[in-house]
N, C-alpha and C positions, 0 to 999 in steps of 0.2 A: 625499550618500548615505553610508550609514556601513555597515558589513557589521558584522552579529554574530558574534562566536565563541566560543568556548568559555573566551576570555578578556578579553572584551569586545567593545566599541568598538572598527573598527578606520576610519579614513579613508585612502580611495582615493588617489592622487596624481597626474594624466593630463598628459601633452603629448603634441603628434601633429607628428607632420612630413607634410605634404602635397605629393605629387610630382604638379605641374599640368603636364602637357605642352601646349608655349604655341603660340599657334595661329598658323601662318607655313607658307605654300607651300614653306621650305626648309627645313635643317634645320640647327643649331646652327653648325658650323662647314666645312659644305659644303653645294653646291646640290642634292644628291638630292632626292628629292620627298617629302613627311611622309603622302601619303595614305592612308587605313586601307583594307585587305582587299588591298594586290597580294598579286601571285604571290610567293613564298619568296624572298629574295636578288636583287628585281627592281628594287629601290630602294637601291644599294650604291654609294659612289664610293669612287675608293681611296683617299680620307681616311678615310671610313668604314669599311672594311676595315681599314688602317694600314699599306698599305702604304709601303714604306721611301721615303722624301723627299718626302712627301707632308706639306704645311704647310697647319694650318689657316686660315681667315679669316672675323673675326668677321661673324654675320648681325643688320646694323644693329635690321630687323623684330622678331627676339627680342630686342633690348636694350630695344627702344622696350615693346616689351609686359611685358617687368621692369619696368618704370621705370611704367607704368601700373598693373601691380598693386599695386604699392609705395603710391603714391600712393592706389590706392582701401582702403592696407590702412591709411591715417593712418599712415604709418613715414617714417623720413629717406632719400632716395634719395644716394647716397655718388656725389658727382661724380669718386672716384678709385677705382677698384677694381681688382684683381687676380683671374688662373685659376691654378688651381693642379694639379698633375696628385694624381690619389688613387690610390694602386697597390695594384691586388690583383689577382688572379690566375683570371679564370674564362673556359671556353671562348668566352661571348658577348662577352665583350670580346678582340677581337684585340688591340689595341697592349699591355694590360698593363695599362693605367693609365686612368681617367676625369681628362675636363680637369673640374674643379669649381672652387667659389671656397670659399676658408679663413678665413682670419682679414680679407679684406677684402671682404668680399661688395657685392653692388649696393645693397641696400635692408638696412636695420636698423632695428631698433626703433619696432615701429609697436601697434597696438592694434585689435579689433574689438568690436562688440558683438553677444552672442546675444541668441535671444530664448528665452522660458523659460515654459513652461505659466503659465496664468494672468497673462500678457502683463509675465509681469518681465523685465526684460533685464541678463545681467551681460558685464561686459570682460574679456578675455581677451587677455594682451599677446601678439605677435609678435615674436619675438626677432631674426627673421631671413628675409629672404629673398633665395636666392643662384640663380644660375644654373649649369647643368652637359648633361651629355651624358648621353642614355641610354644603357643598353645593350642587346645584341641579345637574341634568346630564342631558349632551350632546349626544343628539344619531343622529350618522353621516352617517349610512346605512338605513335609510328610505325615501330618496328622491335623485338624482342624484345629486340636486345642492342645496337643503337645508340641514341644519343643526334643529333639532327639540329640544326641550328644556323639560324637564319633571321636574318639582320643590318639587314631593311630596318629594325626601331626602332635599329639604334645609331646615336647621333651627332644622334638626334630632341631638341631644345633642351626642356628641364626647367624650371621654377621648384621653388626647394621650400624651402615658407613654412612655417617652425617656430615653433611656439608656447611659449611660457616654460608652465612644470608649475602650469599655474593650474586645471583642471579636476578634480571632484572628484566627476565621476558620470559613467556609461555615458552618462547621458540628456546632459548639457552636454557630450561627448562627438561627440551626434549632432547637436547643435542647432549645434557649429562648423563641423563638415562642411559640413551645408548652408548655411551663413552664406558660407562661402569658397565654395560650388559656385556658390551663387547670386552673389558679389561677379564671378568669375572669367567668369561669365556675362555680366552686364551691360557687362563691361569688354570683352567679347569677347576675350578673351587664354587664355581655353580653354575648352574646349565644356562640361566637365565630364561628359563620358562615363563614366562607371566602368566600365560589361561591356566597352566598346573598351579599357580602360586606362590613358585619359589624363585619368585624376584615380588615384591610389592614396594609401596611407595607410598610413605606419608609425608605431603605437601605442607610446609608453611608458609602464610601468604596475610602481607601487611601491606599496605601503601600509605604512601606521605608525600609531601609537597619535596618536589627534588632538590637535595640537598639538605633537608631538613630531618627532624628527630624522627628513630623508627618508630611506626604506629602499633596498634596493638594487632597482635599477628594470631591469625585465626589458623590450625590445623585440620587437612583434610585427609584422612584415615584411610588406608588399602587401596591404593586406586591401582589398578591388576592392568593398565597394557599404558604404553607412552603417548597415542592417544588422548586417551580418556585424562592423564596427569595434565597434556597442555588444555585439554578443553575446560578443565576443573580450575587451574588458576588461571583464565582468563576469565571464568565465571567468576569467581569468586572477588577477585580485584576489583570489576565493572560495582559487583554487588558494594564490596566496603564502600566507595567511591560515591558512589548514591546514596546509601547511610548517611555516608559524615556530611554531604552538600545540606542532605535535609533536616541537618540539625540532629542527629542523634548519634552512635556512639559504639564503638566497635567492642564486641563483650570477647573475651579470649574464652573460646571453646573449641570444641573438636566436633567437625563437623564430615560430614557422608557426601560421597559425589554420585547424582542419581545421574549412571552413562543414559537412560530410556529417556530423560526428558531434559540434559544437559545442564541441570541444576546442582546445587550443592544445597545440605538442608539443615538443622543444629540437630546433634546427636547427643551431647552433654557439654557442662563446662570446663574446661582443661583443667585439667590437675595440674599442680606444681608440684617441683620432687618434694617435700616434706609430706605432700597427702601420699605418698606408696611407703612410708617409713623404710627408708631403705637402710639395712646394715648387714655387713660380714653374713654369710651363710657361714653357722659356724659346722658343719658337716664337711666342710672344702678347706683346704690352707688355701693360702697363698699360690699363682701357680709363677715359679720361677724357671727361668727360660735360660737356659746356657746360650752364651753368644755365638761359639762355634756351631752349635746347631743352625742358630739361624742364617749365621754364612752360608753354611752349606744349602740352608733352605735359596737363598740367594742365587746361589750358585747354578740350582738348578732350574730359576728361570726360565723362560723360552721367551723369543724373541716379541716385546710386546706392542701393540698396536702402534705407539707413536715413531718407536725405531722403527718397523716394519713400513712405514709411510715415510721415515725420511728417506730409506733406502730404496725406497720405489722412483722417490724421486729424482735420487742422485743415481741411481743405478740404469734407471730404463726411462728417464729422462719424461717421465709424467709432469702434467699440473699438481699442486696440494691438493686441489679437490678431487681428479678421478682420482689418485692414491689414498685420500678418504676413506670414499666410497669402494675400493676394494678391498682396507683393511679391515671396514669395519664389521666383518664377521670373519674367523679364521679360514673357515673352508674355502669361502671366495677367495680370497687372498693365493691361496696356495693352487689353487684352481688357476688364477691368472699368472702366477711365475711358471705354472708346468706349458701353458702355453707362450708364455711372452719368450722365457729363456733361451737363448743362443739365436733369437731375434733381429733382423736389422734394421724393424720398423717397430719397437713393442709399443708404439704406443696405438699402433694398429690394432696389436692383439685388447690391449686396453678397451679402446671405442668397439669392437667385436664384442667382449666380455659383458661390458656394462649397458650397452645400446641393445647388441642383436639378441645373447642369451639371456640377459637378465629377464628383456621385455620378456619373451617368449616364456619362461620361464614363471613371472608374472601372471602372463595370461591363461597358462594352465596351472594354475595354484600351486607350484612346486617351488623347492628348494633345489640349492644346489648339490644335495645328498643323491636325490631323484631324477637330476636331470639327465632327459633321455641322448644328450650328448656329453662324452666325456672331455678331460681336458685333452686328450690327445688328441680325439677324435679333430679337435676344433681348431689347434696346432695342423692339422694334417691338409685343413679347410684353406689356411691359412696360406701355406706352403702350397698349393696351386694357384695362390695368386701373388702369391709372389714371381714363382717360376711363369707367371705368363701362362700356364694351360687354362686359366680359365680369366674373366674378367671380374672386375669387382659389383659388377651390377648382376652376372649371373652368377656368383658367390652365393649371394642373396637368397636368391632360388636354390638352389643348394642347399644352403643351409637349412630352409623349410622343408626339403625331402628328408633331410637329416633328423629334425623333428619329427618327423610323421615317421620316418622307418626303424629309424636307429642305425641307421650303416653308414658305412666311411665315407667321405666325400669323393677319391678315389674312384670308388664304386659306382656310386651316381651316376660321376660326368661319364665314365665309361657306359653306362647302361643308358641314358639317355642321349650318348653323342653331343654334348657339350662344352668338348674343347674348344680352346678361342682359336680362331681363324688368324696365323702369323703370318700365312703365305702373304705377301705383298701382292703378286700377281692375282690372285683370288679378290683381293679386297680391293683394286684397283678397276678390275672386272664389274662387280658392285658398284663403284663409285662411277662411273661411268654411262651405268646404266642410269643410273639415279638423277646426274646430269642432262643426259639423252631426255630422259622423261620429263622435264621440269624445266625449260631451257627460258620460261618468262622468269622467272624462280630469278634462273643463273644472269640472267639480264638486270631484275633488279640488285641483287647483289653485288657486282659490279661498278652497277648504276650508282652504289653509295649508302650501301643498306649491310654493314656488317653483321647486324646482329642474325639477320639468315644463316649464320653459318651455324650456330646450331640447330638448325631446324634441317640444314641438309648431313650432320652427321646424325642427326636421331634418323632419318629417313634409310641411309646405310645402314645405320646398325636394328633398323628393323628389318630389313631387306636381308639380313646376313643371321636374322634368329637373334640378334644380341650377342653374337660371337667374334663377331672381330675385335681385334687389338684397338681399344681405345687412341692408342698413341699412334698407332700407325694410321687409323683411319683420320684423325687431325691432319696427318704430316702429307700425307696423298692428298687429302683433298685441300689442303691449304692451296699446294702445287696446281692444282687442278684447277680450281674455281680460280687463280689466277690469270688462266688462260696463258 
């Protein structure tokens, strides 16, 4: 994507850092409990807290779940690595300092691939992914003139998978987002929640004349849904863009994206690593990683999104893009193989999945956890039109009693008598009449007016409730209006 200005041509320049909070009944480097919604400071130990002599101790669960997302992100897992404390200074953080990893992190240098309208996909390297501690939260609307402090996230175990400045639009932008929501998912190593928190997203965002040196790149801090991150660097790029035309000069800070009024605003100016003094936590060695561990971590993979999509394609003979669009949440995915499988139209079940339930599904706020049809159910939908009992325009119908009741399809066409009409005699019966009736109709027709002929099968198949055999009412009235 290229922004116009007033002096051209200008190219975007994106990297994201993604803070996945990894999913473990404990918390980084004490046992408190990581669960979302307690009470204020009811999840606190006094490691967490900092209080004085209180020694951290690594939680094996989050290293194994680095070491898994690593793996699912194609990067090198570092069987030696180091924590390092980050020091800076805010009320949510008691001790002063975050334990993070610096110059030796768990996971480096990996790669994923998006996917990209019209079913292109490009790669987008991974520079990094480290482990660290959260910190607590400030909540500023509970008192006029206090500020209140809640610490049950400090100390809750992070990943945060940074990507090299290969992004070059809002939209590839949002296409990583969900690439990592969806990978982080399937690996189970974090929920990817964004309204709870535990997926966020700090944007960086430079522009420059294409092809030319990178500009100075401004950071935009927690941006909580995919959304809000493409609307934040399209602001923000328009903004630098108009800066530099008007003579002035991009200042590298870290800045807030206001979603209420689609702005981004300065919050301070970016630190560089030498302002956090970072060295050795020397309370932590080293954490070294046996190789056969991580094979075995390897090993017990499950099948991830990009295989899951070559296999949909080569198996049940989709496009890249509905295969996409089905893998990119697991339950959908497994949802459409329990109805596609042993199939000899799936790609039927596909356009059913992603057209008829997804919309529906959509429009009553649900997921595919809640949807009031299951995959069998929908398979079973499926299987009376294939068999001919019913047709694929009263499917349809169907399928919305199916919504509103929750019962089999099965059930329905039996309870409202709408099985399709195969008798040939029946639907010839119909057609006949339909001729009788309209006999200027059948004269023009004739006369050199093909396209009538749809108008005289919607007229049968209104005349017959919408139950006759599609194919049959073609094949009779071809014969018929023949003469």
């Amino acid at each position: 994507m290229m922004i116009e200005g007033k002096t051209g041509s200008w190219e975007i320049v994106i990297g994201l850092e993604v803070h996945a909070q990894v999913v473990s009944q404990a918390k980084l480097f004490s046992g408190a409990s990581t669960a979302f919604g307690a009470e204020p400071n009811s999840q606190v130990s006094f490691v967490d807290a900092a209080f004085p002599g209180m020694l951290p101790v690594i939680n094996r669960v989050c290293v194994e779940q680095a070491v898994r997302t690593g793996l699912g992100l194609n990067a090198t897992i570092n069987e030696h690595s180091v924590f390092d404390r980050k020091n800076y200074f805010y009320p949510d953080l008691p001790a002063g300092y975050q334990i993070s990893q610096y110059k030796q992190p768990i996971v480096s240098e990996g790669w994923i691939d998006i996917d990209l309208p019209g079913g292109e996909t490009k790669r987008v390297g991974i520079e990094r992914l480290h482990l660290e501690q959260d910190a607590g939260k400030s909540i500023h609307d509970q008192h006029p003139q206090k500020t209140y402090i809640d610490l049950n996230r400090s100390g809750v175990a992070l990943m945060e998978i940074v990507s090299k400045p290969e992004m070059r639009s809002p939209e590839e932008a949002g296409a990583y987002m969900r690439k990592i929501r969806a990978l982080v998912r399937y690996l189970g190593t974090c929920d990817g929640n964004m309204e709870e928190g535990s997926l966020r997203c700090d944007a960086n965002v430079s522009v420059r004349k294409p092809g030319g040196e990178l500009g100075t790149r401004c950071e935009i801090k927690n941006v909580n849904s995919i959304r809000f991150v493409m609307q934040a660097i399209e602001y923000e790029a328009r903004r630098q863009v108009e800066v530099i035309e008007d003579g002035g000069a991009i200042r590298q800070e870290t800045r807030l994206f206001d979603s209420g009024k689609g702005v981004t605003r300065s919050m301070r100016s970016k630190e560089h690593a030498h302002d956090y003094r970072y060295f050795p936590d020397p309370d932590l060695l080293p954490l070294v990683l046996d190789p056969k561990w991580i094979a075995e971590i390897k090993a017990s993979l499950p099948e991830l999104p990009d295989a899951k999509k070559a296999r949909f394609v080569s198996d049940f003979k989709l496009t890249p893009y509905d295969a996409s669009v089905l893998v990119a949440e697991k339950e959908n995915a497994a949802f459409f193989e329990t109805v596609a499988t042993g199939r000899k139209d799936p790609k039927l079940a596909a356009n059913w999945v992603i057209v008829e339930l997804f919309g529906a599904l959509n429009r009553l706020g649900k997921d595919i956890a809640s949807s009031p049809i299951s995959a069998r159910q929908l398979a079973g939908l499926l299987d009376l039109m294939e068999n001919n009992t019913i047709s694929g325009r009263i499917a349809k119908d169907v399928f919305g009693f199916m919504i509103e009741t929750g019962k089999d399809a099965a059930t329905i066409v039996e309870e409202r008598g709408l099985k399709q009409v195969t008798d040939s005699g029946a639907i010839e019966t119909a057609i006949d009449k339909v001729i009788a009736d309209n006999a200027a109709k059948v004269a023009e027709y004739r006369g050199g007016k093909p396209a009538l002929f749809g108008w005289f099968v919607g007229q049968v198949m209104k005349a017959t409730g919408g139950k006759a055999n599609p194919a049959a009412v073609n094949d009779i009235l071809k014969k018929k209006l023949a003469g």
